[in-house]
ZADOZA-312254 format. One record per residue (C-alpha): y, z, x; residue in three letters. Coordinates in steps of 0.25 Angstrom, whole numbers, plus 5000, padded with zeros to 4 digits. Layout:
residues N
YZXALA/...
end
This chain:
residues 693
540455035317UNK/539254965323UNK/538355065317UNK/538855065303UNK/538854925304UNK/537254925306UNK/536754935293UNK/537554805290UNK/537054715300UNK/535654665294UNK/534754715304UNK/533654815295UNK/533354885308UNK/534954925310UNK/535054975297UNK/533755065297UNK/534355115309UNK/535555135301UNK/535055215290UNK/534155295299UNK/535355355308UNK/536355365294UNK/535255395283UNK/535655525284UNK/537355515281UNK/536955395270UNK/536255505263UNK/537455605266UNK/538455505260UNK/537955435252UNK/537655575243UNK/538955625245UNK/539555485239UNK/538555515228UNK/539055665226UNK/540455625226UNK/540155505216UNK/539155585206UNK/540055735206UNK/541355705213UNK/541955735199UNK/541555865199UNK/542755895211UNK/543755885199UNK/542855985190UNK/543556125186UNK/542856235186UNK/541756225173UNK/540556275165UNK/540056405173UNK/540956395184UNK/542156465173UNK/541256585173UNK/540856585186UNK/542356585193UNK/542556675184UNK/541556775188UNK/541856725203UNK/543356765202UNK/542956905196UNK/541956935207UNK/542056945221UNK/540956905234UNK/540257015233UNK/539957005217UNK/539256875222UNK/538256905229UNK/538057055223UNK/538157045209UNK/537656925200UNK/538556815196UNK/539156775185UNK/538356755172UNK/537256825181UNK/537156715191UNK/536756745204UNK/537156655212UNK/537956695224UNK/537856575233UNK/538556485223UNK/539556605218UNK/539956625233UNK/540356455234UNK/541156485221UNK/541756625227UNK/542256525239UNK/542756415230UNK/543456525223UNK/544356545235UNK/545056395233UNK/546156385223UNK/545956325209UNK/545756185209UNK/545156175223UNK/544156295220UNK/543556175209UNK/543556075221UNK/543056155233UNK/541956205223UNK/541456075217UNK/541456015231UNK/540256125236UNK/539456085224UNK/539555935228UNK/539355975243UNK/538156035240UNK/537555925230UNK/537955845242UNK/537155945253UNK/535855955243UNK/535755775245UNK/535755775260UNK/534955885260UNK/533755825252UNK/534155705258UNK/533655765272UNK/532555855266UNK/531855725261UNK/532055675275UNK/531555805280UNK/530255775271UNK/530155655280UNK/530655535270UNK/531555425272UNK/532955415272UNK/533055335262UNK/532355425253UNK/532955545258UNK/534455485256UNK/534055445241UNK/533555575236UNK/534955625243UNK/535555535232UNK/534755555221UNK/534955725223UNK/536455665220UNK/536255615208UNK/535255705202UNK/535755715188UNK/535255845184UNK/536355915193UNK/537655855187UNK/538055985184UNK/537556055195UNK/538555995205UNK/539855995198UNK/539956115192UNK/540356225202UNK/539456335198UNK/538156255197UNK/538356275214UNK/537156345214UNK/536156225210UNK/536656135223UNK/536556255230UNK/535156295228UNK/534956155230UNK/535456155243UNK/534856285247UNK/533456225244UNK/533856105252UNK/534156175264UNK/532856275264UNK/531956145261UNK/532656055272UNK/532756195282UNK/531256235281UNK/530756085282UNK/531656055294UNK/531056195302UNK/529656135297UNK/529955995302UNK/530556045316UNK/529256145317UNK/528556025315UNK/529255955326UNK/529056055335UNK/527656055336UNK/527455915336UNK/528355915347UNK/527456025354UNK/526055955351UNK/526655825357UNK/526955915369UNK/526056025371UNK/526256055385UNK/527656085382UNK/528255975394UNK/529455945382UNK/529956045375UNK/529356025362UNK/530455995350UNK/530956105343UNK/530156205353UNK/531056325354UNK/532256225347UNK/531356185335UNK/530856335332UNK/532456365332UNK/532456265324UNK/531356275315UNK/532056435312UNK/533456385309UNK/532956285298UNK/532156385293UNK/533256475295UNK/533956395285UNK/532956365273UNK/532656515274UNK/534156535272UNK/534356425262UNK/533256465253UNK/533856625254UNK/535056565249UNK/534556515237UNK/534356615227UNK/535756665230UNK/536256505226UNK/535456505211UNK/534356555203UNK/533356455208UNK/533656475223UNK/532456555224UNK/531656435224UNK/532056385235UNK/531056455244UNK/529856385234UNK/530456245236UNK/530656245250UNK/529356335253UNK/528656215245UNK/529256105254UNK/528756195265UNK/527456205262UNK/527256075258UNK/528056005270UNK/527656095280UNK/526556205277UNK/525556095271UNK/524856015281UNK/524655865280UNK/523355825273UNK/522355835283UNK/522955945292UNK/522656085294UNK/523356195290UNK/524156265303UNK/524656415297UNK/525356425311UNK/526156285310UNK/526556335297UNK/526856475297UNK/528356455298UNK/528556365287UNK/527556465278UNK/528356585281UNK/529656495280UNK/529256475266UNK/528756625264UNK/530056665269UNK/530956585260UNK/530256635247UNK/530456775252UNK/531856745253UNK/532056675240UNK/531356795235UNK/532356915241UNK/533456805235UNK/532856835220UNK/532656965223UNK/534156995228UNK/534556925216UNK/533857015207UNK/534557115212UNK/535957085210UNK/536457145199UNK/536657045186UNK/535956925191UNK/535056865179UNK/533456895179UNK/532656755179UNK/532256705165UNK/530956645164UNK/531656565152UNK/531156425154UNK/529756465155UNK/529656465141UNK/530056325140UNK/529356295154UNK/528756155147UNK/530256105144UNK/530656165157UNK/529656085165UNK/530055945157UNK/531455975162UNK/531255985176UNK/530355855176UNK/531355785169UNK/532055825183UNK/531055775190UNK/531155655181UNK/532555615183UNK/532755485186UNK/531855435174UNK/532455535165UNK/533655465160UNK/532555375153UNK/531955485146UNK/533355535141UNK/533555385136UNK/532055385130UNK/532455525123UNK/533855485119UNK/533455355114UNK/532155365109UNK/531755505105UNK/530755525116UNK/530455655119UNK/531155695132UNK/530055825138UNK/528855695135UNK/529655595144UNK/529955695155UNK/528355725156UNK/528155575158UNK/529155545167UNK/528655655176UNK/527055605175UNK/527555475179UNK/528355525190UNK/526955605195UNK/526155485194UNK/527255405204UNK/527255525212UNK/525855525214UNK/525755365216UNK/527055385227UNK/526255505234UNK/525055445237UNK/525655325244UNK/526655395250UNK/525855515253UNK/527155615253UNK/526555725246UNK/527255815251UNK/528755755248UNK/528355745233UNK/527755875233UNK/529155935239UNK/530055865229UNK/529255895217UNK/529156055223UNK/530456075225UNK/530855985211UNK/529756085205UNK/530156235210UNK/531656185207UNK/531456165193UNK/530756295193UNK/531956405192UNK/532656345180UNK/531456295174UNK/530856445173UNK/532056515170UNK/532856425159UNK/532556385146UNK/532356235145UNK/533556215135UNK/534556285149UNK/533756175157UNK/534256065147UNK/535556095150UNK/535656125164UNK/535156015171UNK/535756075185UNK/534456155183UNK/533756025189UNK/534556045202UNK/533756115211UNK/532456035209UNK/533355915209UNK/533155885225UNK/531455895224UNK/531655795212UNK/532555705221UNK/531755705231UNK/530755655224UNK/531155545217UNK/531955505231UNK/530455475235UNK/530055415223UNK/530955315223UNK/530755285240UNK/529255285239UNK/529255185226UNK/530355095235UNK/529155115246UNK/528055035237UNK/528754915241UNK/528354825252UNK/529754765256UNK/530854845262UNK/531954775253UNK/531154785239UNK/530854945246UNK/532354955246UNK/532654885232UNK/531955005226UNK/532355095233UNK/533755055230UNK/533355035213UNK/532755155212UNK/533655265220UNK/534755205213UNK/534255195198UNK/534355355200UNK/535555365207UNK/536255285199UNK/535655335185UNK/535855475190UNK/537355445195UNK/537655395179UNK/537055515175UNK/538055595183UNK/539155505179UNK/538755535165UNK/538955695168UNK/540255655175UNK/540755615161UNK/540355735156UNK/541355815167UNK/542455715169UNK/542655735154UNK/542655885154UNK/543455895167UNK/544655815159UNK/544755895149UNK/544656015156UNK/545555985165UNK/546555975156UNK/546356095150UNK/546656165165UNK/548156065164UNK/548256125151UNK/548056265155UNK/548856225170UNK/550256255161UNK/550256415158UNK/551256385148UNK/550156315138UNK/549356455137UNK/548656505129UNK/548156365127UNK/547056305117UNK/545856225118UNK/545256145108UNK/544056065109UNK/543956055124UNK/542456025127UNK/541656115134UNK/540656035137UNK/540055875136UNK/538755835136UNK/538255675134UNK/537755655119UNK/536455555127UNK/535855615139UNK/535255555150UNK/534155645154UNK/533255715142UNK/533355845147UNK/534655885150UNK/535855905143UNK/536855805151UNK/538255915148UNK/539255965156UNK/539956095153UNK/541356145155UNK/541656255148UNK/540256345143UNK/540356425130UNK/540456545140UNK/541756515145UNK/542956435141UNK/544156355143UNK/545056495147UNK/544056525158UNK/543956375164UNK/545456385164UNK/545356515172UNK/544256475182UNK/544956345184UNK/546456375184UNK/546756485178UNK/546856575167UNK/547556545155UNK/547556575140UNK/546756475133UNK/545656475122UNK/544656345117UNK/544356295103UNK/543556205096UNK/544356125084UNK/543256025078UNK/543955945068UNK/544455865082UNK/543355865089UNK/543155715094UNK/541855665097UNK/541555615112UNK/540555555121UNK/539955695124UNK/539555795116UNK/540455905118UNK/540756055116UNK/542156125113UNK/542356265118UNK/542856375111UNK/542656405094UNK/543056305083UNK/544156335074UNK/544656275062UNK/546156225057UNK/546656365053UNK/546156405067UNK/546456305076UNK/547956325071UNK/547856485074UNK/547356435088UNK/548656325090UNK/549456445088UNK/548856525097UNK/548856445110UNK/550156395117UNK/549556265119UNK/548256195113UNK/547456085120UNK/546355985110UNK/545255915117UNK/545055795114UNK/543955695117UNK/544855545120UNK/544555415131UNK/543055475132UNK/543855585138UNK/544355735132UNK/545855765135UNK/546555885132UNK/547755875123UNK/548855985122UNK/548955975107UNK/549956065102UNK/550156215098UNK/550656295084UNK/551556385084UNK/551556465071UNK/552756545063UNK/553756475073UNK/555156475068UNK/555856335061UNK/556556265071UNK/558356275069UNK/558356135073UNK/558056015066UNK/556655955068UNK/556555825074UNK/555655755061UNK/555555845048UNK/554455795038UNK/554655815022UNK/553655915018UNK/553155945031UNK/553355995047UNK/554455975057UNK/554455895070UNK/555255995078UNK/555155905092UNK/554255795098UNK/554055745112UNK/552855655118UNK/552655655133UNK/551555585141UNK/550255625146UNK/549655615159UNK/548455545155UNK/549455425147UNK/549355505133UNK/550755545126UNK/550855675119UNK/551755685108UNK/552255845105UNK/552855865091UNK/553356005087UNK/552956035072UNK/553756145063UNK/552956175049UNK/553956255039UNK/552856245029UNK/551456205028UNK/550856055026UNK/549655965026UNK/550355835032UNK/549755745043UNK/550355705055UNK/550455555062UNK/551155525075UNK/551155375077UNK/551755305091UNK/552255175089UNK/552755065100UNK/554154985099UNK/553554885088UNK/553155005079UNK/551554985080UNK/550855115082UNK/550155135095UNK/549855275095UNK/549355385085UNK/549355525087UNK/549155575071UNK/548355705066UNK/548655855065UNK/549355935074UNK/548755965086UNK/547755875089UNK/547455885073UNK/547056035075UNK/548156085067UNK/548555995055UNK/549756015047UNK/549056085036UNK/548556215045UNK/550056215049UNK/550756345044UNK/552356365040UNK/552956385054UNK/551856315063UNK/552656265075UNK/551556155078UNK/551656095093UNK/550855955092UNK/550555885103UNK/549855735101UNK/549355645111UNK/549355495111UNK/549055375120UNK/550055255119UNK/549255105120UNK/549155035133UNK/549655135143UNK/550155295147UNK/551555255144UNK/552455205135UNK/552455045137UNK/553354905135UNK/552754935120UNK/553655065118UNK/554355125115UNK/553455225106UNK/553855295095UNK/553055415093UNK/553255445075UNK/552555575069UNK/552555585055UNK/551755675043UNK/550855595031UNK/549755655021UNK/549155585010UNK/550355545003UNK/551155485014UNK/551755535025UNK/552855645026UNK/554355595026UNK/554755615041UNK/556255655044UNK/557055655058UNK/558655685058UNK/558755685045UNK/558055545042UNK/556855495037UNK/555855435046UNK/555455285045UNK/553955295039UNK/554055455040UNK/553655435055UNK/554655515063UNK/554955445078UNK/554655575086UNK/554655515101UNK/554755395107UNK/553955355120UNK/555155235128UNK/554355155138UNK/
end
């Protein structure tokens, strides 16, 4: 107790004495906490986007495919594939879990590693633990971390993490060792790291050697790795500090370190080239390398960039202009910062690695692919980090007082954090919407009795109509043009029988922009496709949420019913049965059964009325959430309507029930007389059910 109590006492001295012992698990949780905050969501998550092929590929293929043969869609990946492959082995529903937890374990992993690295580098825990935060919050990887099968960014991540921190630490330790040995040169102490520090020294280059073998195997850009981490070598450890000469024996280890992980990274490429279906690199972006460039200093640029996404949004600025400033008024702060803090070398490391990680997209994709995959940005993400971590510590640094020292440190870090964590929170959105929909598509589809079922207007996709950040499409995708709904079903639960349509003329507009899956139909159509399905589900856009309503079904050529409907209309369809039960989310849904004997063009109100007669509630239209109006309806139709409405004031009936649920059929000329055992309806509005408190 007495030591967690030592921060709280008032002595300065205790608590710098504090943070220097616990820097190091402040860093670890507080990031943690950050993660869990920023991406915990994504642990509820069904499997989306690529991962629907890519199970689907996993489940068709064994170990060996993995590693022998390219992977899906010629991916070649196998790292990544063999965590799924793993995952694969829990059941569904925890498969999703288990899955999602790795990819947060990892974000999590690639924090506290910077956090040391930048300690390695020789800064200050407090600038180690902040850029540890800011990888957290980087916005350019909110895709990256939840979705399962973008694994392969984190892991690359951590791959290049572990070989830079690896081939420091053996560089550090030699270093130790022979100051250790010029402070005792007559060998009366053993020197530190003697024969223990050569061990050492091998097992933590034992490890980035490994690390950075690993890395082609986890994605395309692995190979890079050996580049980034040979530059931090060189420019750490190989370059001699101004004024001192140049030892080739001090340094040869660290040199053929270096040389040794780029002829690794190389046999990596050269495997991959030889497994068969694995995709040749396109030098694509190279065309467009002026736009590329811009893209991956708007990276570099983060923190400012929200204000030239407003500047652009709001007045027309040209977005590729404002980058370009942004980025000289970064290297003129850069330059300032340099010279008085004379860390040449920690600037030069962040902006390498920042550099040769934008290096593999920027070459091989088109600029438009880069606009809309910002998880592109994730390798080059830690360098950029870093770097801004001592921007904002060495601009807290020009202040004379500790506490004014402090203040901006506090302002600044947390001016980024916090815009960023909006950010993410803005993309949460994006998912939770998706996710509730789509989860109720897997309820629907949990019942085998309601197959074949059919989809209409369920969104594939959202993205925000105002971004923040100029250059990069803000969207999340569900379901991609390659897939569909049958397939997520699969990969998620199950197989079952379902198709997806499109039905425009009730489409609702949203917050997002959104995309429906499958092709549109018209009227004619859309009946055929009621009949074809046992049970149909519309999409609809309601409380700044979608939520999917079972809506009905048509049977066609059904035979009249012997017995006598329960409301018969003069010139027009039967009620057979009705029935109204309530949902789980506090919504009723009232089921009418319809018979047509002939055809008819009449509209169709359903009105809910308390115990004083005032209507409350309102569920009028066309059948089927007005995709199949009466007048498409063909002698015969057995249609199955189901509607859906809310009652004032609570999920249940109240003290102001009980409800009266009428139906009733009008046109232009009034509405249709309305019948029940034999007598007429008062204002043709048939009572059908009735909701007692």
């Amino acid at each position: 107790m007495s030591r967690v109590a030592i921060p709280l006492q008032g002595d300065p001295e205790k608590r710098r004495l504090w943070w220097k012992q616990y820097h190091t698990w402040v860093g670890v949780v507080a990031s943690g906490l950050l993660v869990a905050v920023c991406y915990g969501f994504s642990l509820q998550l069904p499997f989306f986007f690529d991962d629907l092929p890519i199970m689907t590929w996993l489940n068709l293929h064994g170990w060996p495919d993995i590693w022998a043969h390219s992977s899906e869609n010629a991916y070649y990946r196998p790292l990544a594939f063999t965590v799924y492959k793993l995952g694969d082995l829990f059941p569904l529903g925890t498969r999703q879990v288990v899955l999602r937890s790795v990819n947060l374990a990892i974000h999590w992993l690639n924090a506290v590693l910077i956090m040391q690295l930048v300690k390695l580098c020789g800064k200050g825990s407090v600038q180690a633990v902040l850029a540890a935060m800011l990888s957290v919050v980087f916005p350019f990887v909110y895709l990256a971390v939840p979705w399962i099968t973008a694994l392969s960014h984190p892991m690359v991540i951590a791959l290049t993490l572990v070989a830079a921190y690896g081939a420091l630490r053996a560089e550090r330790d030699s270093a130790d060792t022979d100051h250790a040995s010029a402070a005792d040169p007559k060998g009366f102490r053993k020197p530190l790291g003697s024969s223990d520090g050569g061990a050492s020294r091998a097992a933590w280059w034992g490890l980035s050697l490994l690390a950075t073998a690993l890395a082609p195997f986890a994605h395309e850009s692995g190979p890079i790795c050996s580049v980034i981490v040979g530059g931090w070598v060189i420019i750490r450890s190989v370059i001699p500090p101004q004024g001192t000469p140049f030892r080739w024996r001090a340094k040869r280890t660290a040199l053929a370190g270096v040389i040794l992980g780029v002829l690794l990274n190389v046999g990596g490429v050269l495997v991959r080239s030889y497994v068969p279906g694995v995709g040749d690199m396109q030098l694509a972006g190279l065309r467009e390398w002026p736009q590329s460039t811009v893209y991956f200093l708007h990276g570099l640029v983060y923190p400012v960039a929200p204000v030239i996404g407003w500047l652009v949004n709001h007045h027309g600025a040209h977005d590729l202009t404002l980058v370009k400033i942004a980025t000289a008024g970064l290297g003129l702060l850069l330059a300032g910062l340099t010279r008085r803090s004379r860390d040449w070398r920690y600037v030069a490391c962040a902006l390498w690695w920042w550099a040769c990680g934008a290096v593999p997209a920027a070459v091989s994709l088109r600029f438009n692919y880069l606009y809309i995959s910002p998880r592109l940005h994730a390798l080059s993400s830690a360098g950029v980090v870093m770097l801004w971590a001592y921007i904002i510590f060495e601009l807290g640094r020009l202040a004379r007082r500790a506490t004014l020292r402090h203040l901006v440190w506090g302002l600044l870090a947390a001016a980024i954090v916090v815009q960023n964590s909006a950010f993410l929170a803005r993309q949460r959105a994006l998912f939770t919407s998706l996710n509730h929909v789509y989860q109720e598509v897997l309820e629907a589809a949990a019942d085998a009795d309601n197959a074949p079922l059919g989809f209409v207007n369920v969104p594939d996709a959202l993205a925000w109509r105002e971004k923040t950040y100029a250059l990069v499409q803000e969207n999340v995708i569900f379901v991609p043009w390659y897939s569909g709904t049958g397939e997520f079903i699969e990969v998620n639960q199950g197989w079952r029988p379902s198709d997806t349509v499109r039905f425009t003329p009730v489409l609702q507009d949203t917050e997002q922009v959104f995309g429906s899956q499958g092709q549109g139909l018209d009227w004619e159509q859309m009946r055929q496709f009621a009949t074809e399905h046992r049970t149909v589900w519309l999409a609809r856009y309601e409380g700044e949420r979608f939520v999917l309503n079972q809506v009905g079904t048509v049977a066609p050529d059904s035979p009249a019913s012997t017995e006598e409907p329960l409301v018969r209309f003069e010139g027009g369809p039967v009620i057979e049965s009705a029935s109204v039960r309530e949902l789980p989310d506090g919504r009723w849904a009232l089921a009418l059964t319809w018979y047509a004997p002939r055809a008819g063009d009449l509209d169709v109100f359903v009105h809910v009325r308390d115990a004083s007669g005032n209507v409350v509630a309102q569920a009028d239209g066309p059948a089927l959430g007005g995709m199949v109006p009466m007048w498409i309806w063909q002698p015969g139709d057995r249609v199955h309507d189901i509607r859906h409405f809310a009652l004032p004031g609570a999920s249940s009936p109240t003290e102001a029930g009980p409800y009266t649920v009428q139906v009733g059929l009008y046109d232009d000329t009034g509405r249709s007389p309305a019948f029940m055992d034999g007598h007429r309806c008062a204002e043709d509005a048939a009572p059908v059910a009735t909701l007692v408190p």
